[in-house]
MARLUM-130534 format. One line per 4 residues: number of its first residue (from 1); their letters; for each residue x, y, z of C-alpha. Coordinates in steps of 0.5 Angstrom, whole numbers, plus 500, padded with zeros to 3 digits. Layout:
NUM> a> X Y Z; ...
This chain:
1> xxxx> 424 527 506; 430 529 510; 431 521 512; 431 520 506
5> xxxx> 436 525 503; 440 522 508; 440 515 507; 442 516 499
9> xxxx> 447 521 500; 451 515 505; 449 510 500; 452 513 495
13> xxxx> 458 515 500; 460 508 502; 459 505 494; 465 511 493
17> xxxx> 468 509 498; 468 502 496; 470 503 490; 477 507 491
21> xxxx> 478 501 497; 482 503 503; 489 503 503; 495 503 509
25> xxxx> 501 505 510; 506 500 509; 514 499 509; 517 494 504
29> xxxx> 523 492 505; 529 487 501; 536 485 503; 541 489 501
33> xxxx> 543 483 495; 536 485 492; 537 488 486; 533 495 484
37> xxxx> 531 493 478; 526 489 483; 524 495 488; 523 499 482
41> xxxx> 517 493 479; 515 494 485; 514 501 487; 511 501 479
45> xxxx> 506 496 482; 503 501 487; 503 506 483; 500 502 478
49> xxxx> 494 500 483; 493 507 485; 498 507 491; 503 512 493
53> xxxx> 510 511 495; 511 516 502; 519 516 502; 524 512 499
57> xxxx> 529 510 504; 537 510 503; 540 507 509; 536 501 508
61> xxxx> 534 498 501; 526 500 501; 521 504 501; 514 506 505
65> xxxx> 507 506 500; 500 507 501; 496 501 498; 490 498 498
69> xxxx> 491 490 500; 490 488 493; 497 491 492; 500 489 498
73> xxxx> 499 481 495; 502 483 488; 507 485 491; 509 481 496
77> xxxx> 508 475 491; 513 479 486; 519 479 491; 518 472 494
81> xxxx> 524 470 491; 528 476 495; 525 475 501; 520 482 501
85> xxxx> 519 485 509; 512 487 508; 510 490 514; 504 496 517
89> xxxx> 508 502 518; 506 503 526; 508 509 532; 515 506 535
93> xxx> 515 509 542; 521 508 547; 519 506 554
């Protein structure tokens, strides 16, 4: 019965899981020309696909977000025209 037990709780575990999708952290960046009308429709896209924006940047025109793939793809496709640096944040070392 315990077996059991175990296998229905992580069922329902993985559907859930399956459900809310995996989101990433990652940078979305734009070439200073870019308008912000176009950064804000973005950061609207992710919070719209359940995503979270993590910060904002000021020195660069950009911003850092956790999404699901799915959200990644629409945004990318929207800032096409202004050329939108879609990359997986990561840990920079120095050597």
């Amino acid at each position: 019965m315990k077996v059991f037990s175990f296998v229905i709780a992580a069922l329902t575990l993985a559907a859930g899981v399956s459900a809310v999708g995996i989101q990433k952290s990652v940078l979305f960046t734009y070439p200073r020309e870019t308008p912000d009308w176009v950064v804000d429709q973005a950061k609207k896209a992710i919070e719209e696909a359940g995503g979270l924006i993590t910060h904002e940047y000021t020195l660069i025109k950009g911003f850092a977000a956790k999404v699901g793939d799915k959200a990644i793809g629409t945004v990318s496709a929207m800032g096409e025209q202004y050329k939108v640096l879609v990359e997986e944040d990561q840990e920079v070392r120095i050597a």
